[in-house]
N, C-alpha and C positions, 0 to 999 in steps of 0.2 A: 394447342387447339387444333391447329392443323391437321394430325397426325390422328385426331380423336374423331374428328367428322366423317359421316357416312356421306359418300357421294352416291344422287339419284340417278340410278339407270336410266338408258332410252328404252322406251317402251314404245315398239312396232306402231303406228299407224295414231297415238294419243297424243296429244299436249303434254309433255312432260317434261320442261323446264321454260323458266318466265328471266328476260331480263331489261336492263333497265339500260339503256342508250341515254347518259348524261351527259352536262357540259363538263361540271366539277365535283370531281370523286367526295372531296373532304365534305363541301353541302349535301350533298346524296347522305352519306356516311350518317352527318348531325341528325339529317331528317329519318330516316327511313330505323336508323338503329333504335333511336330509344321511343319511337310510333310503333315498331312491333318490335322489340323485342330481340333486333339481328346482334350476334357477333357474326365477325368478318375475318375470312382466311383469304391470302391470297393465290392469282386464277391467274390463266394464263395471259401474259401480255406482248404481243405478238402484235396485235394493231393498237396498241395504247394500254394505258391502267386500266387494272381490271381485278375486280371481288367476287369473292362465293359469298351468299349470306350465310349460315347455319339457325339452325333453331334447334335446340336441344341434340343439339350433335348431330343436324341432320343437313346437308347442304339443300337450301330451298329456291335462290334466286341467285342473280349474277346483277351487278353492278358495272360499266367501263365506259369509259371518255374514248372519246375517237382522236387518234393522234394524228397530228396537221391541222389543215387550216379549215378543210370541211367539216361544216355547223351542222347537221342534219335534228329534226325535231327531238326536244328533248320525247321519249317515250318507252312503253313495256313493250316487248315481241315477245309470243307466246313460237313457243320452240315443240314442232310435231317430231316426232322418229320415226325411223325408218330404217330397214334392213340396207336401203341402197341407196346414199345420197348423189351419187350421180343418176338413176333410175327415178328417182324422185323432180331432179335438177329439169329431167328431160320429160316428164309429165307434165311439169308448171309451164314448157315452152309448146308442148301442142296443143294443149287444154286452152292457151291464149292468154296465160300468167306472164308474169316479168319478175326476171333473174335478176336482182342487183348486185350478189356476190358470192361467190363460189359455183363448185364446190371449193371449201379450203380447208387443208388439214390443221386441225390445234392439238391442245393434249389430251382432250374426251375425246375425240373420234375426227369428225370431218361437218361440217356445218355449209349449209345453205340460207341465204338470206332472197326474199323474195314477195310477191306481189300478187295476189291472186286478180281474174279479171275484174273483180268490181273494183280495187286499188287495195283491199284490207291486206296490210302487211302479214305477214307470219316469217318462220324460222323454220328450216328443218335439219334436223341432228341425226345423222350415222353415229351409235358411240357402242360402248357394249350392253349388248341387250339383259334385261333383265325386268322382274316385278315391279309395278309402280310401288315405289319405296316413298314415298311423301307422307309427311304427317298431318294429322287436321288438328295438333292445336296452334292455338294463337301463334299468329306471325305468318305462318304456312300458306300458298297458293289453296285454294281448297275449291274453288269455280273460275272455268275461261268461258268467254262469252262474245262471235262474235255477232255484231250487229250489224245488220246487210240490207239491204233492199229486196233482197229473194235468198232467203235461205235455204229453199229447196234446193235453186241452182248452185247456190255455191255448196250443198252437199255432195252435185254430182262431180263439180270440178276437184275436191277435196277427195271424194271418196276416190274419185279415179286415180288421182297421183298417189294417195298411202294405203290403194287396194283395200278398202274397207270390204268389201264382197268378200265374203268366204272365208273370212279369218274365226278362227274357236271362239264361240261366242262368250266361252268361260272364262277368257282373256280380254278381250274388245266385243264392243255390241253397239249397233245405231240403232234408236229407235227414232221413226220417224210418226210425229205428232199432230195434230189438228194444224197448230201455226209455229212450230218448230221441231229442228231436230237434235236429238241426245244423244250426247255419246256416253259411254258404259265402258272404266277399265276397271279389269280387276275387279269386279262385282258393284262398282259405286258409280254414279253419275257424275262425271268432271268436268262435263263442256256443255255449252248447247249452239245450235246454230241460228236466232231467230231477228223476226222484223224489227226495223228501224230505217224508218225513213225521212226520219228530222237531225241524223248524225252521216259524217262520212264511214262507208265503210270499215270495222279495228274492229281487232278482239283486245276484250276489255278484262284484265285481270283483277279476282278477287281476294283480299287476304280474308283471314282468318282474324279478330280479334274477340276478345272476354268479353266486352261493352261496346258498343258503335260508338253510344252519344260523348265517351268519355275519349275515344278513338278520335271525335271530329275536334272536339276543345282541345287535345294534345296536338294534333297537326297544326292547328292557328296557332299556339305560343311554338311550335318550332318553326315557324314561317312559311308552312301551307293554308291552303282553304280548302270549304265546302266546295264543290262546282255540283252540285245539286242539292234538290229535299233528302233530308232523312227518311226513310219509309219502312214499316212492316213489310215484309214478307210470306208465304206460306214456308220458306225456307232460313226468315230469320230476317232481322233486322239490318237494312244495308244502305249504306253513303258512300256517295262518289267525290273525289278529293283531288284536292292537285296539288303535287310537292314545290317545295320553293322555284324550282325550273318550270314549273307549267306542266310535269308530267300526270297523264290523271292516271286513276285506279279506285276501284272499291274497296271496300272494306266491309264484312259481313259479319256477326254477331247474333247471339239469341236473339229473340224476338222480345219486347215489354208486354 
């Protein structure tokens, strides 16, 4: 299986890998593998256990426990790239973000962990560049979202650290909205940046599944929940969840 999986590029200035900060690997494992779908190859472990998901031969997400005694929230961090993670490391410190870890080098490249100013975690990834390689069926990241109190502002601080200005728009694109903003890799819409001001700051990660409502009945018998309505979309039908640890995530599906 190993040897069969495609690993997903960093792509310059996008969202281009999601992982999952848990307590216990083998709970993640029960929950997350047979809700979408994952087999599991293993990642590097350096600061503790650690998984790649795959989906159809494709590595989509990361899975790892934090080794020692510090608990930190179970949750997703959505992972931007970037040509220079130290260049990136030292935008998030004048822009008035907060560094919690790195740069550090592992086996994809070099990784930053960090804080933008309103507090919304992210991730940023040096690795080798290449085409957003993700897939859109079931299981697959397919939307990151985050939720801010001014999305404008946090385009400027975001834009500024992963230089959105002036990049091939044939590649990367922002398009800035009435009440939020889009990002565009690769000819498709993967992120957006808009209001919420009834949640703390996060980007909120979306999987991919065939059915939502068969998606929220499967997470209760593997020991998650609802943590909102199920609702239509113009983009499809989508539930927010929370895995046995309290991590949340959506989940998105055709529309009824």
């Amino acid at each position: 299986m190993g040897e069969q999986t495609a690993r997903v590029r960093c792509v310059p200035a996008a969202p281009c890998w999601v992982s999952l900060m848990a307590r216990d690997l083998d709970t993640a494992k029960a929950f997350y593998g047979p809700l979408l779908g994952w087999e599991f190859v293993p990642g590097p472990d350096r600061w503790g256990p650690y998984l790649r998901a795959a989906v159809e031969g494709v590595e989509v997400a990361g899975i790892g426990v934090v080794a020692g005694d510090w608990q930190p929230p179970v949750a997703w961090t959505t992972y931007f790239g970037t040509e220079s993670a130290d260049t990136a490391a030292e935008g998030v410190r004048e822009r008035g973000g907060t560094l919690g870890v790195g740069p550090l080098a592992f086996d994809a490249g070099r990784l930053v962990l960090a804080a933008d100013p309103a507090g919304a975690a992210f991730g940023i990834w040096e690795g080798e560049p290449g085409d957003d390689s993700w897939t859109a069926t079931p299981g697959a990241p397919v939307w990151i979202e985050l939720r801010t109190g001014d999305p404008f502002a946090a385009a400027l601080f975001y834009g500024e650290v992963f230089r959105w200005d002036g990049r091939d728009p044939s590649h990367f694109e922002v398009r800035y909205e009435h009440e939020r903003v889009v990002l565009r890799s690769e000819g498709r819409s993967v992120a957006a940046l808009h209001t919420a001001k009834d949640v703390a700051p996060h980007w909120e990660v979306f999987f991919s599944v065939a059915d939502t409502d068969a998606a929220v009945r499967r997470a209760a018998e593997l020991g998650g929940r609802a943590a909102g309505e199920t609702t239509d979309t113009p983009y499809g039908r989508v539930a927010r969840l929370a895995d046995p640890e309290g991590g949340l995530f959506s989940v998105i599906g055709p529309a009824l």
